[in-house]
C-alpha positions as CSV (number, residue, x, y, z in Angstrom):
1,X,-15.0,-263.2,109.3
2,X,-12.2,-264.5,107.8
3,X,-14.1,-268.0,107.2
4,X,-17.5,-265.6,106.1
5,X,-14.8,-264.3,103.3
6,X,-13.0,-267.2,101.8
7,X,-16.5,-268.4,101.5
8,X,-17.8,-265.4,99.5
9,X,-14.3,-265.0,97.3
10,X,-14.5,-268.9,96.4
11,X,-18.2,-268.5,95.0
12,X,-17.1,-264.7,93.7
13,X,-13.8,-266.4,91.7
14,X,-16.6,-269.0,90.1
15,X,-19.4,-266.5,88.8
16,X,-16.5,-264.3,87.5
17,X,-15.9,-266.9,85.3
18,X,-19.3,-266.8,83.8
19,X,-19.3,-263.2,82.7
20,X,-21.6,-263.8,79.8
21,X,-24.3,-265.1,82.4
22,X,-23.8,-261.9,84.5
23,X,-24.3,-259.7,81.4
24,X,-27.6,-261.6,81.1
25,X,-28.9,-261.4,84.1
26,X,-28.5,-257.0,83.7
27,X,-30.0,-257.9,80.6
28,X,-33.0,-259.7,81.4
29,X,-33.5,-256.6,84.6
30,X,-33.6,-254.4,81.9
31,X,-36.0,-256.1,79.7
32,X,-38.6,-257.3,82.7
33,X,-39.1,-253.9,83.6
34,X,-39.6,-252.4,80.0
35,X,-42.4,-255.1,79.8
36,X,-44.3,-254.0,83.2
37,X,-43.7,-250.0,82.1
38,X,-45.3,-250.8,78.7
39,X,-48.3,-253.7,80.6
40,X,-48.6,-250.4,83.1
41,X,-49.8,-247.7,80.6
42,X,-53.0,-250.0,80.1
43,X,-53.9,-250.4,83.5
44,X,-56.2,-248.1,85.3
45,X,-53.6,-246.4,88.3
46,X,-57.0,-246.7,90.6
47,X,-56.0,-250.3,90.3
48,X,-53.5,-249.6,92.7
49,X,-54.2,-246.5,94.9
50,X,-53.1,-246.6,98.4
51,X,-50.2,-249.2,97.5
52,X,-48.2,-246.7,95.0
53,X,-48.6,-244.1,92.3
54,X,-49.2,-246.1,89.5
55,X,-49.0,-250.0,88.5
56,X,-45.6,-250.1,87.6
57,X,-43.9,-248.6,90.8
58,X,-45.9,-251.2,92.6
59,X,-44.6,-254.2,90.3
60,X,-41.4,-253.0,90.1
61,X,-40.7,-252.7,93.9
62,X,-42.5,-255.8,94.2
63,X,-40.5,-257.7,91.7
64,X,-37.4,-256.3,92.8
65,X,-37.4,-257.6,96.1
66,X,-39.3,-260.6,95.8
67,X,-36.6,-261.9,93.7
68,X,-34.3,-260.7,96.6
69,X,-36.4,-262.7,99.3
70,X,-36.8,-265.7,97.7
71,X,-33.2,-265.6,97.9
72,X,-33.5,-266.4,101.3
73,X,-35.9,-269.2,100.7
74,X,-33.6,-271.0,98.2
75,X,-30.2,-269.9,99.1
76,X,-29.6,-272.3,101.9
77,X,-30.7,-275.5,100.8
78,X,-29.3,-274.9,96.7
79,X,-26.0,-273.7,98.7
80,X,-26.4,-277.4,100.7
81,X,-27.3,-279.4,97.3
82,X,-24.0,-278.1,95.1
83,X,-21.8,-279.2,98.2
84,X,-23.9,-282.7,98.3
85,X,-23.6,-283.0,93.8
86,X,-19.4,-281.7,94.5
87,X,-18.6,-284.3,97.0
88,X,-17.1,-282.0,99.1
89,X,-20.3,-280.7,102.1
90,X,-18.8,-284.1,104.2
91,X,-15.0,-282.6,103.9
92,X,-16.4,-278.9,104.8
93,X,-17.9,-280.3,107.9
94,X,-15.1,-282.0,108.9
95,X,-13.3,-278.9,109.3
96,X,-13.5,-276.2,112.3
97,X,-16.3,-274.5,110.4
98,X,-19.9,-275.9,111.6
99,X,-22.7,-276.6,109.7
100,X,-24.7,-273.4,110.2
101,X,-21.4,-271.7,108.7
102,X,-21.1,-273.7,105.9
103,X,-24.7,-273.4,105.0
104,X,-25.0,-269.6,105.9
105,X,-21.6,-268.5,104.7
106,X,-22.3,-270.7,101.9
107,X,-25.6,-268.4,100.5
108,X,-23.0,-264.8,101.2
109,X,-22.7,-264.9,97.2
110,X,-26.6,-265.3,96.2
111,X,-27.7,-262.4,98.5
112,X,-24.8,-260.3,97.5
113,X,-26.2,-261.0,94.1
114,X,-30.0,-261.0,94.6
115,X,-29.1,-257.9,96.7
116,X,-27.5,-256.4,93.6
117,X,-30.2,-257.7,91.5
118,X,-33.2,-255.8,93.5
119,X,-31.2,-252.6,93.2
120,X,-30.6,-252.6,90.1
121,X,-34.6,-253.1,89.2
122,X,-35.0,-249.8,91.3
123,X,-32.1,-248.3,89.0
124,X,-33.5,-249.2,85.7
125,X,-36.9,-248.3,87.0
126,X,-35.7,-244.8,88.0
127,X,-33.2,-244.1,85.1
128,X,-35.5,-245.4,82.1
129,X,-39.5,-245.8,82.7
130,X,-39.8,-242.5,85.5
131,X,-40.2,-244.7,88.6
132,X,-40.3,-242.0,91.6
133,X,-38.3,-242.6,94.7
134,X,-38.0,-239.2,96.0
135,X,-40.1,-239.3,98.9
136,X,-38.6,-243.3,99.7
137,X,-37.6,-243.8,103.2
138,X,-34.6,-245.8,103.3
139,X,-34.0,-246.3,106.8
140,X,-37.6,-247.9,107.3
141,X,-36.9,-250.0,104.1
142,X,-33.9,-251.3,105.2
143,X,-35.2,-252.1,108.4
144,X,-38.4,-254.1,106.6
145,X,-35.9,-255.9,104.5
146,X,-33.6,-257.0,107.8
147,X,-36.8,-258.3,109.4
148,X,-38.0,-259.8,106.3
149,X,-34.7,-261.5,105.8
150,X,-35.4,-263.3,109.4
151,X,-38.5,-265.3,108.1
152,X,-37.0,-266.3,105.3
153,X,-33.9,-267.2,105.6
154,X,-35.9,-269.2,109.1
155,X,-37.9,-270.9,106.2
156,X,-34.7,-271.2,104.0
157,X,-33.5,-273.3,107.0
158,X,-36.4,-275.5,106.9
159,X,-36.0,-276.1,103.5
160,X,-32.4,-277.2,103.9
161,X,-32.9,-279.9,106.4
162,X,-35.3,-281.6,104.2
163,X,-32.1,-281.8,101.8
164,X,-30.2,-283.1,104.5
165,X,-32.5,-285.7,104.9
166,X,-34.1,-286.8,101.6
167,X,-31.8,-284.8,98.9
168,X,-34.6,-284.3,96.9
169,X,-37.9,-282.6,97.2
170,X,-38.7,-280.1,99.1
171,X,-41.8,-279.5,99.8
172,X,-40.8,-276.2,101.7
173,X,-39.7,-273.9,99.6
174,X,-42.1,-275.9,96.7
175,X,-45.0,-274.7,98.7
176,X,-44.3,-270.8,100.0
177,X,-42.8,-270.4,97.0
178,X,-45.8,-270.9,94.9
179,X,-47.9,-269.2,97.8
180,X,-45.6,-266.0,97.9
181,X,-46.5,-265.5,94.1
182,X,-50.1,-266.3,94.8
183,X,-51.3,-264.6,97.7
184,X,-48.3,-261.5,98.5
185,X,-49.3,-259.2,95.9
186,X,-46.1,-259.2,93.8
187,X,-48.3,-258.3,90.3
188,X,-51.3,-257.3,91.7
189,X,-52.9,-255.6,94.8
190,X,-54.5,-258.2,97.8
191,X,-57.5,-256.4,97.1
192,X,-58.7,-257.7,94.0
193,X,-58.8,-261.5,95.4
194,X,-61.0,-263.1,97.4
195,X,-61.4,-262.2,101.3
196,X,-60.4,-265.9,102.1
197,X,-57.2,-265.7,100.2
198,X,-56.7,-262.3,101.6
199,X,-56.9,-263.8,104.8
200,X,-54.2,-266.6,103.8
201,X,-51.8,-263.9,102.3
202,X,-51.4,-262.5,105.8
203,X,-49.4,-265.4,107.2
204,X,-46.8,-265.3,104.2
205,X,-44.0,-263.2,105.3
206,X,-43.3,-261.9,101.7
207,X,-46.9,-259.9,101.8
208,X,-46.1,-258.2,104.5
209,X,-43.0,-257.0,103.9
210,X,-44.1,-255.8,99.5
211,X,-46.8,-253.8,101.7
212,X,-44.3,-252.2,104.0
213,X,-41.2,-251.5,101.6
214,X,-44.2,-250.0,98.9
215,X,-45.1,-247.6,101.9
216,X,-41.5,-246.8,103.0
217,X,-40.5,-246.7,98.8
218,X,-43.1,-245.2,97.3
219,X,-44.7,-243.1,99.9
220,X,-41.5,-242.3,102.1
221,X,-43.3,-244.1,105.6
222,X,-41.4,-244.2,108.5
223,X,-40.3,-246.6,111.0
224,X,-43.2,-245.0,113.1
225,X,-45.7,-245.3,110.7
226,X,-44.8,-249.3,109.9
227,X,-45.5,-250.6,113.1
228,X,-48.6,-253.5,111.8
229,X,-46.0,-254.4,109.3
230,X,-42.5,-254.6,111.3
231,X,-44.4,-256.4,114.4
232,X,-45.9,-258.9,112.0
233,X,-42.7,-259.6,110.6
234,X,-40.9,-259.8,113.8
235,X,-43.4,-262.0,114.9
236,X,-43.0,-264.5,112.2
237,X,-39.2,-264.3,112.6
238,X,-39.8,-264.7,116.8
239,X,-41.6,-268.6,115.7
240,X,-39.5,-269.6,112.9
241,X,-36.5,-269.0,113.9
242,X,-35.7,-270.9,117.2
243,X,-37.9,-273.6,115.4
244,X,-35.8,-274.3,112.3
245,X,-32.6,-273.7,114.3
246,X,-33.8,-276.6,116.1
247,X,-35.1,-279.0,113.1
248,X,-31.4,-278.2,111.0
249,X,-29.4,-279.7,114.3
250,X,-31.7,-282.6,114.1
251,X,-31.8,-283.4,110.5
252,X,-27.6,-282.8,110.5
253,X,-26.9,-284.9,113.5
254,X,-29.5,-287.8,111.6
255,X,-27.1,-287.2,108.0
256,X,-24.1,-287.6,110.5
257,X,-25.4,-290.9,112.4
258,X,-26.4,-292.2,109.3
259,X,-23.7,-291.3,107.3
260,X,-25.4,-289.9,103.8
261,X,-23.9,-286.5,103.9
262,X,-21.8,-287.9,101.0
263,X,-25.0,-289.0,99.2
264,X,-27.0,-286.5,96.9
């Protein structure tokens, strides 16, 4: 814990330096969901039906945490690269701390502020444009966000041993990133695309999670009642996991025997 916090206060100390980039980013919350209240009002609420009240709650929530997920996609290996472009990843890793904690403890900051960041899109939404959360769930929600959290941070993994090996490109996060926008249903319902890409959306972790936290949000689901959604997600999580676990030992032992840790 104590390494988990020095981590966290380090990266805390640099954004509060930048306080004019963290009035921005409330800011631009603010203004994003202004735009999908106002793009709402001229979209038919049938559009929608079954995956919330009206378009807006359903951007909103999926906006919100999308932002938050992709967190996990990107946190691990930009948290990698700004050691690598410092000069200091090879000095962290010669210290007590192992490479999972530097990487892991590394990304505390970007989910505490992606975290922030998704609630404040609920805040806004609630506060200012009448998005209802009355009837939300949070246990179930939380519980959607812990297993969706798993994937992604399994894929974040992935994506940060391709920096250990070749510094840049990734095709990783490059390629679910693109794919979570596509085929999740962040802006609009599954429904209105084609069955084949239908059927593609349902190995993305991101579309099953937006279906289950719109459910447990917006229509105050259960656990009980999340079941497709939670053992998908676990499911994904159960193969990822152990798998890019595996990979980041490999690709950091190569950076080692090699010696371009230092190299960016």
């Amino acid at each position: 814990m104590s390494r988990a916090w020095a981590f966290l206060r380090r990266d805390l100390l640099i954004e509060a330096s930048y306080r004019l980039n963290f009035l921005l980013s409330l800011l631009s919350v603010f203004l994003a969901a202004a735009v999908f209240h106002f793009l709402g009002k001229i979209v038919d609420p049938s559009a929608v039906r079954g995956a919330g009240p009206d378009y807006f709650s359903f951007a909103i929530v999926g906006i919100a945490f999308s932002s938050f997920l992709r967190t996990g996609l990107f946190s691990f290996s930009n948290a990698l690269r700004e050691e690598q472009m410092m000069g200091t990843l090879e000095a962290m890793l010669a210290t007590p701390a192992s490479g999972a904690e530097v990487v892991l403890y590394g990304s505390l900051w970007r989910f505490s502020f992606a975290l922030a960041t998704a609630a404040s899109y609920l805040a806004v939404g609630a506060l200012f444009f009448g998005l209802s959360l009355g009837r939300a769930d949070w246990p179930a929600a939380l519980l959607m966000l812990l297993l969706t959290l798993a994937s992604y941070c399994s894929l974040g993994i992935l994506a940060a041993c391709f920096i250990l090996v070749f510094k840049r490109g990734d095709p990783v996060n490059w390629l679910v990133g693109n794919l979570s926008t596509l085929l999740a249903g962040v802006y609009y319902p599954l429904e209105v695309m084609p069955g084949w890409l239908q059927a593609l959306g349902k190995f993305i972790p991101l579309t099953w999670s937006l279906r289950g936290l719109r459910r447990a949000l917006l229509e105050g689901c259960g656990i009980g009642e999340l079941g497709t959604e939670m053992a998908a997600l676990a499911a994904l999580s159960a193969a990822l996991l152990p798998l890019s676990l595996a990979l980041f030992a490999l690709a950091l032992r190569h950076a080692k025997r090699t010696g371009s840790l230092a190299k960016y």
